[in-house]
N, C-alpha and C positions, 0 to 999 in steps of 0.2 A: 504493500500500500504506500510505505514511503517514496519510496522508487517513483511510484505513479504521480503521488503528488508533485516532486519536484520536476516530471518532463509538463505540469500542464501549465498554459500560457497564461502568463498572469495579465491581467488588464487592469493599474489603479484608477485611469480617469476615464471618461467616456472620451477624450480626443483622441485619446490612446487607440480606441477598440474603434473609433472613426476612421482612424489611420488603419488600420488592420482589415477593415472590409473598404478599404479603396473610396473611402467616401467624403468631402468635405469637410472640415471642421465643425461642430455643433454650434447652432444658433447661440445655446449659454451651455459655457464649461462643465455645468454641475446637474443638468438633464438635455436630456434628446430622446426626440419621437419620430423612430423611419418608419416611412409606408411601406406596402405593396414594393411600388417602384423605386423606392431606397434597395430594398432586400433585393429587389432583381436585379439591381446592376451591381451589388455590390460584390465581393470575393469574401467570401464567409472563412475565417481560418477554420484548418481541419484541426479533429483532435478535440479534447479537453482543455478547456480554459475557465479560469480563475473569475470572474466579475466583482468590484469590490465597490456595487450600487446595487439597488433594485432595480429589478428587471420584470414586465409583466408585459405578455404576448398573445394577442389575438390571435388565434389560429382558426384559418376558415376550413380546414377539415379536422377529424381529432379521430386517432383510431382507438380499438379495443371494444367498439360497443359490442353490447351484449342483450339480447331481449330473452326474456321471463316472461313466456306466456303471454297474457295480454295485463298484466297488474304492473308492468318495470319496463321503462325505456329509456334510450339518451337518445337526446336534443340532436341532430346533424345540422345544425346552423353555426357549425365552430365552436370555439372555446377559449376560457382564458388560462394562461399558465401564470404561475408565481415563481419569482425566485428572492433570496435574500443574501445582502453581501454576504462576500466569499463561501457562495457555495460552489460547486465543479457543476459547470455546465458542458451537457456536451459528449457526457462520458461513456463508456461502451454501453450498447445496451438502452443509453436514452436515447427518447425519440426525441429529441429541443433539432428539430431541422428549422432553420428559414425561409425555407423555401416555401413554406404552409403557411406564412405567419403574414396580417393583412396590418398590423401593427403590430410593434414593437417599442416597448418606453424604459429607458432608461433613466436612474431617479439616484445619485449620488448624497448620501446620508447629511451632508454638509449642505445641500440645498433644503432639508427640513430643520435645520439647527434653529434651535429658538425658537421655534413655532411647535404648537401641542401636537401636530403631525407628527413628531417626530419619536413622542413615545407613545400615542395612539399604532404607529404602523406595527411597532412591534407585537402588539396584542391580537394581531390577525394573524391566527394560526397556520391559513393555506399560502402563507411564504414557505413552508416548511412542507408542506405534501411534496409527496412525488409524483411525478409524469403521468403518470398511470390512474392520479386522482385529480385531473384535470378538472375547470369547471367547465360544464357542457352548458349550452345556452341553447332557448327558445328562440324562435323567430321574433318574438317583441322582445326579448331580453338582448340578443345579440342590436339590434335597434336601437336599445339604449346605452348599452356600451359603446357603440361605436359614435353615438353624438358628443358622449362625453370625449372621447378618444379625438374628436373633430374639433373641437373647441378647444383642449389641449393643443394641439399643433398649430390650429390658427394663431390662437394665444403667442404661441414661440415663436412663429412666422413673423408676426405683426412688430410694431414699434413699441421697445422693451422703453418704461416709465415705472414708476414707483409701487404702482399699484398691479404689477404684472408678475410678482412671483405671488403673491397671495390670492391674487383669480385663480393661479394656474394650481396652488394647494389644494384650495377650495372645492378644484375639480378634481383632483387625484383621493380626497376626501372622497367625495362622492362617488368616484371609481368603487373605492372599496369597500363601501359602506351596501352599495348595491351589489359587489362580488359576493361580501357576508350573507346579505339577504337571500340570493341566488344558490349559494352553498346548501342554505337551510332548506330551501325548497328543491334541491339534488338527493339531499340525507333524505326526502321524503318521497320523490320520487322514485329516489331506489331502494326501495324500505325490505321488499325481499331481500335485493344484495344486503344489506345494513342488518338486517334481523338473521341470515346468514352468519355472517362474521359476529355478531354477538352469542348466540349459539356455537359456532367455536370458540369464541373465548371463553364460555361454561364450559366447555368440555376441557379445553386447556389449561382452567383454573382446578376444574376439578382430579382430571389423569396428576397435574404436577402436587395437589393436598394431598389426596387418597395413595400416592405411591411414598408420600411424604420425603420431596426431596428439596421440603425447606430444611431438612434435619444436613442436607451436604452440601444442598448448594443456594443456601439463604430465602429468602423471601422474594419470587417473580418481580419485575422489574417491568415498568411500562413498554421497555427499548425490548426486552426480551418477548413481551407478550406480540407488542408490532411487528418485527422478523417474524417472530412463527404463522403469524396470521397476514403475509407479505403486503402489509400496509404501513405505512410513516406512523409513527407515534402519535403525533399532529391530530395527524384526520384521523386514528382511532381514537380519539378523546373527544375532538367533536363531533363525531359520528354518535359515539357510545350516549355523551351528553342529549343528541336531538331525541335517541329512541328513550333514554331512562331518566335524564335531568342528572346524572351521574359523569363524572370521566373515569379513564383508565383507571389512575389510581383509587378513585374511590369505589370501583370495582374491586381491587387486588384488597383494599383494605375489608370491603365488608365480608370476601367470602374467607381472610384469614380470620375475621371473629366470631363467621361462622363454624369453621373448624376448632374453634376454641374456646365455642361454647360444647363440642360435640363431645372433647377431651373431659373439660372440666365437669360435665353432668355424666359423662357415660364411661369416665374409667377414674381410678385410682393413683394414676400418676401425680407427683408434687407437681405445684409451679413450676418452680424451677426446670423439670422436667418437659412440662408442656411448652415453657418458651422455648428451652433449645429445640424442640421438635418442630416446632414454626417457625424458624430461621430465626430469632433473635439471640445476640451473643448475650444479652445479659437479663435476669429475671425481671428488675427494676424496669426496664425500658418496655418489656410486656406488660407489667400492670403498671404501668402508665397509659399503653396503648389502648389497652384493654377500659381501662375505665371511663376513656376518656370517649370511647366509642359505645359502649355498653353503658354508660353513666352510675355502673356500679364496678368494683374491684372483683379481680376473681376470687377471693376468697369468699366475699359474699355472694356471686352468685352461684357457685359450689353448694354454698350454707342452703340455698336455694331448695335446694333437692335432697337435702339429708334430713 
């Protein structure tokens, strides 16, 4: 993996990666929005490269769709991709081609500085999905993304004055305030897929309790439960959250206090005993967890049943 990382092309500014696809210098330093006809004439570097801005991509075709009967479908009106500084764009395996992509905006962290964009963007999770959890758009939703996408560029195009990075926040707010909206109404159009992958995560929480291999290899992990269920961590916790009002972790925590209520009423083992068997290294840190989740200690609710 190290290896990998140091052959990929790093890009810090957007002139940089301008210069890199053969294209003119950006209207402003600190973002750039290519069309269509940007991406078509430009020379895309091959290989995996580095981006060290936000990047979010219209794509007017998106593959992988999948239909479910007549209850689950995706959108073929395109889609948008997310990405977040320095993640590997580009890498084996992903689809991020340009050639599909009807826009493309680049967003350098230094052009939200000082403004509440700037730690608003981090709290939107599908900068961190993967390709594969693309968001797919309706014919009025692709509509609307692409007016806001039109206003951005004209915005950039036009005559830059005082009041023209705060229009153009304003709309990149509004980008993603309706990307989040959109997402919500994807988790529910794919509610078979969604109700799917939460059903194996029962089964996943349950094979790793019932074989008890928090006794060797700790206590499931969000990042662990997402690999096995080949989805980004991300989108299994907003996913998990649209169906239960729950995320990951608050998954991994209640079906550990369900297993720890099963210990504490149905066998004879100490404390002590029962935390090391649930992955915790020390007893104290279980009946903390335990009461704090349970609102009683486990010795009382032991007492419970005696």
């Amino acid at each position: 993996m190290k290896k990998e990382n140091r052959n990929n092309e790093d890009f810090e500014s957007i002139t940089n990666i301008h210069r890199a696809f053969g294209l003119p210098a950006p209207q402003h330093p600190l973002i750039s929005i290519l069309n269509a006809q940007d991406l078509r004439a430009s020379n895309r570097p091959s290989g995996a490269h580095v981006l060290h801005f936000y990047k979010i991509s219209f794509k007017t075709a998106m593959s992988g769709k999948v239909r479910y009967g007549q209850s689950f479908y995706d959108f073929d009106e395109g889609g948008l991709l997310f990405a977040s500084p320095n993640q590997v764009i580009g890498s084996d395996g992903d689809a991020d081609t340009e050639d599909l992509s009807f826009y493309t905006m680049l967003i350098h962290p230094d052009f939200l500085h000082g403004f509440p964009l700037a730690r608003k963007i981090k709290q939107y999770g599908y900068f961190s999905y993967g390709t594969n959890e693309a968001l797919h758009l309706s014919e009025s939703e692709k509509t609307i993304i692409l007016s806001v996408f039109h206003i951005i560029e004209q915005e950039l195009n036009s005559r830059v004055d005082e009041f023209s990075q705060e229009v153009v926040l304003s709309q990149i707010e509004l980008l993603l305030n309706y990307a989040n909206r959109f997402y919500k109404r994807q988790f529910i159009t794919r509610k078979m897929v969604s109700n799917n992958t939460l059903e194996r995560l029962e089964a996943l929480l349950d094979d790793y309790f019932d074989n008890e291999k928090t006794a060797s290899q700790g206590i499931p992990t969000v990042q662990f439960l997402s690999e096995q269920l080949n989805v980004s961590s991300s989108y299994l916790s907003d996913m998990l959250r649209s169906l239960t009002g729950m995320n990951a972790q608050q998954h991994i925590h209640n079906k550990l206090v369900e297993k720890a209520k099963e210990k504490l009423s149905l066998t004879s083992l100490t404390i002590a005993e029962i935390a090391f068997d649930l992955g915790f290294e020390h007893p104290q840190s279980f009946s903390r967890f335990f009461k704090m989740k349970a609102k009683v200690s486990p010795v009382e609710f032991r007492q419970m049943f005696n």
